[in-house]
Residue, then its C-alpha position, 0 to 999 in steps of 0.5 A: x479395518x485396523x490395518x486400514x487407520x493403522x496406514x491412515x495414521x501412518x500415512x499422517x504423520x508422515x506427511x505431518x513429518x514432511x511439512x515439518x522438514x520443509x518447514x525447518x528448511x525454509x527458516x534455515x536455508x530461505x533463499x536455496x528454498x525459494x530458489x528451488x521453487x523459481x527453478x520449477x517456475x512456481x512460487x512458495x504460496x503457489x503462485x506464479x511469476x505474474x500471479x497477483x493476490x486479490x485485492x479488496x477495498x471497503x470505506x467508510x469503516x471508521x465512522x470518527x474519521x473525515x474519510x477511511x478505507x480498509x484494504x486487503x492484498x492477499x493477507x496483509x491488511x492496511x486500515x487507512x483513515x483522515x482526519x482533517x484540522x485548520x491551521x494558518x498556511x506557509x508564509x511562502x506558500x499563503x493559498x495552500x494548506x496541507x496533506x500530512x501521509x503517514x504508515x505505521x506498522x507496529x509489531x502486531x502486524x508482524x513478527x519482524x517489527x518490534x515495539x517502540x519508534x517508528x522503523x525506518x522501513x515505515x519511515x521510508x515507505x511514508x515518504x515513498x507514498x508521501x512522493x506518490x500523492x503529490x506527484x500525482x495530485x490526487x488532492x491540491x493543496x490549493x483545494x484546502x485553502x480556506x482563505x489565502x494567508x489565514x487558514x487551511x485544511x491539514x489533512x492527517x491521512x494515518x494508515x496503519x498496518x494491521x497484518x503483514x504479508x508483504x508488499x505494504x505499498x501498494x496495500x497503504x496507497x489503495x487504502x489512502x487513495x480511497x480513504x481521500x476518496x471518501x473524505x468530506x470536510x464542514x463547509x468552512x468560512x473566515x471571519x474577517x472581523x473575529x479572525x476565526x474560521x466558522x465551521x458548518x454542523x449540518x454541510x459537509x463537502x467532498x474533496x476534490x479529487x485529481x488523479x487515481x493512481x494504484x501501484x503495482x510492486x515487483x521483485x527482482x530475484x536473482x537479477x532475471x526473475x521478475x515476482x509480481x505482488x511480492x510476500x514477506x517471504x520473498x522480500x529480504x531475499x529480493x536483489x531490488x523491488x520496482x513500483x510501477x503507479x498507473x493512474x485512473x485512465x491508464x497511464x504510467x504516473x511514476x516508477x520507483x526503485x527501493x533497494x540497491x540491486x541492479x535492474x538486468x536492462x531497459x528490457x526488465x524495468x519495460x517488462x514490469x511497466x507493461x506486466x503494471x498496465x496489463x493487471x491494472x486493465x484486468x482486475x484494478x481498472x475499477x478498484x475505487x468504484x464509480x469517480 
């Protein structure tokens, strides 16, 4: 019986040992790691090449918000929510109002970002996403005139990332497509005489919601691999990552590139679009829910 938890014990810590070394290596030689788990066809959290972490949405978790919504890709978290002010339109452009997108991602969520001004890897996944939901209208900003010249809605949409694991865009864009999703907006009307928009208590109004894209994020490594739904892990060894944005019906809204790695042909940018489509038909198709 002793010698039984005596190699129990040992057996242990020898394992214990192992996790130790491996863990050790993967710090001080990060991406020789990650090369010898490609050279298997595997990657480090097990997954393949093509393999997506799952995906979950709830909304309306923010009850002092216009609209919210709480994602989960894998472990990295992004909580969205709009919050909507009137304020008088661009003289050049007097029948539209605004949509103001932003990411933040404070150190909290993530040992790599520190405290204070926004990173610039925040500020240009903000104008990333920004690109993303006027490109693909989701809301018209001809929607949010209230009365031409005079008065329209500014839609803040704050999405804030509360643990991160990597692939930050795709989680921020689920989150603000679904927190505009569950907007709804005072019924509002313009006094002509008191120069004042009159906002009701009692009606509130949906937006008006265009298209439904979801983007799917690729990395490249070592200019052949393709990894699909990249981690924090394998991010800073990528040569290049490519968002592929499909719409609610299918179709190819964008293609985005971030990095100055070169993409190995036509053949891979056409393999990533199709690996896109493939996992929007099997587990994204209805991630919004019922239009």
């Amino acid at each position: 019986m002793a010698a039984t938890s005596a190699s129990a014990s040992s057996s242990s810590n020898s394992a214990e040992q192992d996790a130790l070394k491996a863990l050790t290596f993967q710090r001080l030689h990060p991406k020789t790691y990650l090369e010898r788990f490609v050279a298997e066809d595997i990657r480090p959290d097990g997954r393949d090449f093509d393999e997506w972490r799952d995906v979950s949405l709830n909304v309306g978790s923010i009850s002092t918000a216009d609209g919210s919504a709480l994602v989960r890709l894998g472990s990295t978290t992004v909580v969205c929510g709009v919050k909507a002010e009137i304020a008088e339109p661009e003289l050049d452009r007097p029948q539209e109002g605004f949509l103001v997108p932003n990411l933040d991602l404070p150190a909290i969520c993530s040992p790599k970002f520190k405290p204070g001004p926004p990173t610039d890897e925040a500020q240009v996944l903000s104008d990333r996403l920004n690109d993303v939901l006027v490109s693909s209208c989701v809301v018209s900003t001809t929607s949010l005139c209230i009365e031409p010249g005079k008065a329209a809605w500014v839609l803040y949409v704050d999405a804030t990332c509360i643990n991160y694991d990597g692939n930050a865009f795709d989680a921020t864009l689920l989150a603000m497509v679904a927190a505009l999703k569950n907007t709804t907006l005072p019924k509002a009307t313009y006094n002509e005489e008191t120069k004042r928009t009159i906002c009701s208590r009692k009606i509130r109004e949906p937006l008006q919601i265009g298209r439904l894209p979801t983007s799917f994020s690729f990395g490249i490594f070592d200019g052949t691999h393709i990894l699909a739904d990249p981690t924090s892990f394998e991010e800073p060894l990528l040569d290049t990552t490519v968002s592929v944005v499909i719409d609610e019906s299918g179709g190819l809204t964008s293609v985005m590139q971030l990095g100055l790695g070169i993409i190995g042909g036509d053949d891979l940018l056409n393999k990533c679009i199709d690996a896109a489509k493939d996992c929007w038909r099997k587990t994204r198709k209805g991630v919004y829910g019922a239009s």
